[in-house]
C-alpha positions in Angstrom: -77.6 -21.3 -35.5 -73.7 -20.4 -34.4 -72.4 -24.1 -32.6 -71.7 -24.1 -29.0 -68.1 -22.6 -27.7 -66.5 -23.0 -24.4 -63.4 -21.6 -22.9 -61.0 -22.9 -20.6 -58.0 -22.7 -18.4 -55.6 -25.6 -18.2 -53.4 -24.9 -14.9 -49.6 -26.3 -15.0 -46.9 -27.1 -12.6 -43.9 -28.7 -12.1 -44.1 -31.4 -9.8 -41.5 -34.6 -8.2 -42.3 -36.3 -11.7 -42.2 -33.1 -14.1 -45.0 -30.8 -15.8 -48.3 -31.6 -14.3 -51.8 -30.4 -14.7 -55.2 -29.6 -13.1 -58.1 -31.1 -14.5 -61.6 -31.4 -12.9 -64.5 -34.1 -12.8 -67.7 -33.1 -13.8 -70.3 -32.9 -11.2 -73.8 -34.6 -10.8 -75.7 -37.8 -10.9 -74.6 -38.7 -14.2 -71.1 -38.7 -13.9 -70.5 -40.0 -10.5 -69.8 -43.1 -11.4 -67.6 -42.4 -14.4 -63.4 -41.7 -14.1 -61.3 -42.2 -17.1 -62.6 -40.1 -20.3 -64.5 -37.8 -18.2 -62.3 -35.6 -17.0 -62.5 -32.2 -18.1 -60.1 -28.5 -17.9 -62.5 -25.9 -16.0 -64.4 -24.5 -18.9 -67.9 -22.7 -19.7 -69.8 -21.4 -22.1 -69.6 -18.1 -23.8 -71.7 -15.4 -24.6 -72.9 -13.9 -28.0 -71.5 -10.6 -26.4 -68.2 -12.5 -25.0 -67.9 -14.0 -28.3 -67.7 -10.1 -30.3 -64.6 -9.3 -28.1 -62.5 -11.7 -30.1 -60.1 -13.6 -28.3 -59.5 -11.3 -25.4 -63.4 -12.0 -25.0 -62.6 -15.4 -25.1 -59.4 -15.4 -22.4 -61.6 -13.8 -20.2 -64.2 -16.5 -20.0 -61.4 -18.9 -19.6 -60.4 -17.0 -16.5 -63.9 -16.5 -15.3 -64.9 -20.0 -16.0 -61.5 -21.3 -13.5 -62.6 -19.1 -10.8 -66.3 -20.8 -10.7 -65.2 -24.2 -10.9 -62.4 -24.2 -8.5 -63.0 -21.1 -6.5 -59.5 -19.7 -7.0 -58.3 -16.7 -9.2 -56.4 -17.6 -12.2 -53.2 -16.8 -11.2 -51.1 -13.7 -12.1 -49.3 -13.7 -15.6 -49.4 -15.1 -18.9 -51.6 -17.1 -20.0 -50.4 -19.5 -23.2 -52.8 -19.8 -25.8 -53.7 -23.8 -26.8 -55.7 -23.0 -29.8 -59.6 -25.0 -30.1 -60.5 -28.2 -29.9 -64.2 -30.0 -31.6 -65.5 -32.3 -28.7 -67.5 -35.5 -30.2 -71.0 -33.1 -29.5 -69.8 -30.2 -31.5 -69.0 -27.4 -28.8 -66.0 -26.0 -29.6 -63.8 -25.5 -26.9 -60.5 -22.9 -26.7 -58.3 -23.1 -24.0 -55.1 -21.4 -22.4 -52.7 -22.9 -19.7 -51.3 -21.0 -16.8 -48.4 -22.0 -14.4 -49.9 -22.3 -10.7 -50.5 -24.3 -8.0 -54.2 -25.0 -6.0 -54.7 -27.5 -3.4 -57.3 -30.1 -4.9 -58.7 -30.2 -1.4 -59.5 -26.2 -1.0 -61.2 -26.2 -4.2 -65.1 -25.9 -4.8 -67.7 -25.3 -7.1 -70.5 -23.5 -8.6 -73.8 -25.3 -8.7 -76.4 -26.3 -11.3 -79.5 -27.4 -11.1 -80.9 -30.1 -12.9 -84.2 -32.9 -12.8 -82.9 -36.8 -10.7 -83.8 -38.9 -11.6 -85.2 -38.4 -15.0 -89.0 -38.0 -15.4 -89.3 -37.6 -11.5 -89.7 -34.2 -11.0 -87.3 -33.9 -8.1 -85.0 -31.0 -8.6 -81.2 -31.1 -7.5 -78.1 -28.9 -7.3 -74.9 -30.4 -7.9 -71.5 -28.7 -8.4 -70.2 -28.3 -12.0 -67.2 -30.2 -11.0 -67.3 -32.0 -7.7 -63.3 -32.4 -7.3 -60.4 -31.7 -8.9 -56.8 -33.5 -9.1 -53.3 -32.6 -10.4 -52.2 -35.4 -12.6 -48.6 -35.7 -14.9 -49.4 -35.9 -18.5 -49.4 -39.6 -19.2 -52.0 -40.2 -17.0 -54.0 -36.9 -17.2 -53.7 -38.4 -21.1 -55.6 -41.1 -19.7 -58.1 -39.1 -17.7 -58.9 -36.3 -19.9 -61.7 -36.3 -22.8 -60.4 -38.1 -25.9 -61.0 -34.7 -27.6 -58.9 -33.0 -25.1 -55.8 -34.3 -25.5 -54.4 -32.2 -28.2 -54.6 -29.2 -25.5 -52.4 -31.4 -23.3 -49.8 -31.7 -26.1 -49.9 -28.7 -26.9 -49.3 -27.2 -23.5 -46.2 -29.9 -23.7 -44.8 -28.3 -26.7 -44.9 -24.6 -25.7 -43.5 -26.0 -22.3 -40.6 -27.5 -24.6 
């Protein structure tokens, strides 16, 4: 069995207190509750047929992935690659940053379904991320998944 792999986009800006990034809060009963350590860059899963395109295959999930869970376009130009990452289940993730700017508050989601409570048979959609928030790097350090960071530092160190 081939392990799980995800894609991503990490948006950048500049902001008063310099660079700053967009990072989302996964969606659903689960997570509501949770802040710090959850906090995610837009990502999805990719396709056996995504995965044979190499990494163009793999930049282009990262920008499809964005556009679902913020409802923006990635914006125009070059994307940075940030390399992969090994979360603590296994899915590998690879991710690229792109300079940009979104308003946190015109942003929404695409939906998934899933059983809540457990066991109860009641089916509910909830959006894969239900908000999204620019943050500098110290405390999107804080914010992010543990096994995230190294995306953030990188991003810092092809920023210079």
């Amino acid at each position: 069995m081939r392990a799980r792999l995800s894609a991503g986009l990490l948006l950048w800006r500049r902001g008063q207190n310099g660079l700053e990034v967009l990072l989302g809060h996964p969606g659903g009963p689960i997570f509501a509750a949770r802040d710090a350590g959850y906090w995610t860059i837009p990502k999805g899963e990719v396709e056996p047929e995504e995965r044979a395109l190499g990494e163009a295959g793999l930049a282009a999930v990262a920008r499809r992935e964005f556009a679902e869970e913020t409802g923006h376009p990635v914006p125009d130009g070059e994307l940075i690659p940030l390399g992969s990452i090994v979360q603590k289940g296994g899915k590998e993730v690879y991710g690229w940053a792109a300079e940009g700017d979104l308003d946190p508050d015109d942003a929404h989601s695409n939906l998934f379904t899933m059983q809540w409570p457990p066991r109860s048979g009641r089916m509910g959609s909830y959006p894969e991320l239900d908000r999204v928030a620019w943050f500098d790097l110290p405390e999107a350090r804080r914010r992010v998944k543990e096994t995230q960071v190294p995306l953030l530092d990188r991003l810092e160190a092809a920023l210079g």
